[in-house]
N, C-alpha and C positions, 0 to 999 in steps of 0.2 A: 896548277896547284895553288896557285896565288889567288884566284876567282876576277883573274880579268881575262881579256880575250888573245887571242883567237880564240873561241871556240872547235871544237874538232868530233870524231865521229872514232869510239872503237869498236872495232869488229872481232867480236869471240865466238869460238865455237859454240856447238850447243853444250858442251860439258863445263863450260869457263873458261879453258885457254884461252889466253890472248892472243891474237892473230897478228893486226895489224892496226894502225891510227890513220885517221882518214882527215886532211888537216883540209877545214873550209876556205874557198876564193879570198882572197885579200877584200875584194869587193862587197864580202858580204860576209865579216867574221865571226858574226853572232847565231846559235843556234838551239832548237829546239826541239822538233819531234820529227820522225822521219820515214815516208811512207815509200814502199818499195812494188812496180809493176813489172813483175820479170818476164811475161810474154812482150811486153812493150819494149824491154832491157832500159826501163828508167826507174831512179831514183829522185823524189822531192824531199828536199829538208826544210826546214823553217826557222823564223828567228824569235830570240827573246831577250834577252838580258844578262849580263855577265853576273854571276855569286856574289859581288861584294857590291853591286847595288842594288839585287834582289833582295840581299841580306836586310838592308835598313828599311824602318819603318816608310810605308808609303810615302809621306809627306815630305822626307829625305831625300826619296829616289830621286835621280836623276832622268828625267823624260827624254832628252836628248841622248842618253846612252842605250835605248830600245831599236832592235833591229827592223826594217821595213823590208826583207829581203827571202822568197823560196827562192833555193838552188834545185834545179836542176840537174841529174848527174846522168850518166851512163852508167847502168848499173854493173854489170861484167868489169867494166873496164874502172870502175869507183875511180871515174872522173868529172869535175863537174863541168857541165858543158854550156847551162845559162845562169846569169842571174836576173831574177823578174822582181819588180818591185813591187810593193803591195803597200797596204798601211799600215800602219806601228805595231808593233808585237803582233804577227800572224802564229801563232799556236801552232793548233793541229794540222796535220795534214793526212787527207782522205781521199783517196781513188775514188771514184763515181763504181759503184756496184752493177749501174745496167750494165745488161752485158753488149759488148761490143764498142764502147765509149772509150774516147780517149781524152778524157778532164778528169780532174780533181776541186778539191773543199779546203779553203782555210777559213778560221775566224780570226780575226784581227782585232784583238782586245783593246789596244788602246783608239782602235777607232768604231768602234761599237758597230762593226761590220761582217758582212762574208762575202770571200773573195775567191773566184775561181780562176784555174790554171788550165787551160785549153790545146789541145794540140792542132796543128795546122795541116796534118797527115804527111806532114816530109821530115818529121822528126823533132821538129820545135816546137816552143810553147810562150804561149802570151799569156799574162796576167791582167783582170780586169775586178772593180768590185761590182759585185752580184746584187746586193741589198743591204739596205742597214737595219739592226735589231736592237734590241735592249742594251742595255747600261754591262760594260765589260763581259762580252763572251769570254769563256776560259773552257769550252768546251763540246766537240760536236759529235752527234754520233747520225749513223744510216740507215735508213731500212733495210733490209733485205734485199728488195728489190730496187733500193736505187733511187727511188721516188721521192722520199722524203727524207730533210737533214733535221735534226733533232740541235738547239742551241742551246746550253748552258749561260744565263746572263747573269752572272756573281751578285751587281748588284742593283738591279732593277727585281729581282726574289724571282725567276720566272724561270721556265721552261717553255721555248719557240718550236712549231711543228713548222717546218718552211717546204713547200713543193718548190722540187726542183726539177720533175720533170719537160720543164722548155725553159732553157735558161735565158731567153729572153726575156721573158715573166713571172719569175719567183713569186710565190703567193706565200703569204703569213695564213696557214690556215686552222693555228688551235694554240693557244696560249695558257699554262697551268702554272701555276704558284703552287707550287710544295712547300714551301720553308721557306726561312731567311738565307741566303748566298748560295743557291745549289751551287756545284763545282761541275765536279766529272759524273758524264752519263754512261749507261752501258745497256744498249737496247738486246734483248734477247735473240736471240736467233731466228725464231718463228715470227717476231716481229711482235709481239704479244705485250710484255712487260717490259718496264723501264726500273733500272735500278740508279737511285741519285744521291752524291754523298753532300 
């Protein structure tokens, strides 16, 4: 209630009840967005920044109080089980859509980055960065099929088409300026249209 940290995670039903608080590793108290694989029984969270130094103007912010940290959880058991570091403020977090895959997608806004989260098939997961992209991602979206990450870069004015099908060689393969600062993307279903705020 104060807007410092720990950050933490609540769990409500689908009607609004409140269930339960889900309180982050000591290791990693800062959080974000939070993507759940429940054939896998894992949960990723991400980090960002505590309310009272989001609150101030950029040039106030404090840079050393940004999280560098996905957790890891067990999702059944909403325990966390790694913490994996990444670079400064990792955002979103994204399950890879091919099917059969066991990775994920973050952007890492304050290192103008994308960073994937891999599993090792005994249960663990290593974090590495993937590529670097334009000026502050603040948001990613997927294809359909898995193949391509779509990147929000606030302030380089763009939108990134990134193949990620071998993630050993991410390719940049379509760069579009809509506006000034796109933010949040939200690719359609069919994979057809992009909606950008």
């Amino acid at each position: 209630k104060d807007g410092v940290l720990p950050a933490g995670l609540a769990e409500v039903a689908n009607d609004g009840v409140f269930i339960r608080q889900l309180n982050m590793p000591a290791e990693a108290p800062y959080g974000y967005d939070v993507a759940i694989h429940p054939d896998r029984n894992r949960m990723v969270t991400s980090s960002f920044t505590p309310p009272d130094n989001y609150r101030k103007p950029v040039a106030k912010m404090d840079m050393k109080r940004f999280g560098d940290k996905l957790v890891v959880w067990d999702f059944r058991a909403r325990k966390p089980l790694q913490s994996l570091t990444t670079g400064g403020a990792p955002l979103e977090c994204r399950w890879s859509l091919r099917e059969g895959t066991d990775h994920g997608f973050t952007n890492c806004a304050l290192e103008d980055s994308l960073w994937v989260w891999e599993g090792d098939g005994r249960g663990a997961y290593g974090a590495r960065k993937l590529c670097e992209t334009g000026k502050f991602p603040v948001d990613i979206s997927q294809s359909p099929d898995g193949r391509y990450l779509y990147v929000g870069c606030f302030l380089s004015d763009e939108v990134q088409q990134w193949d990620v099908s071998d993630l050993k060689r991410p390719r940049l393969t379509s760069t579009l300026k809509p506006g000034e600062q796109p933010n949040m993307l939200h690719l359609t279903h069919d994979g057809k249209r992009m909606y950008i705020t």
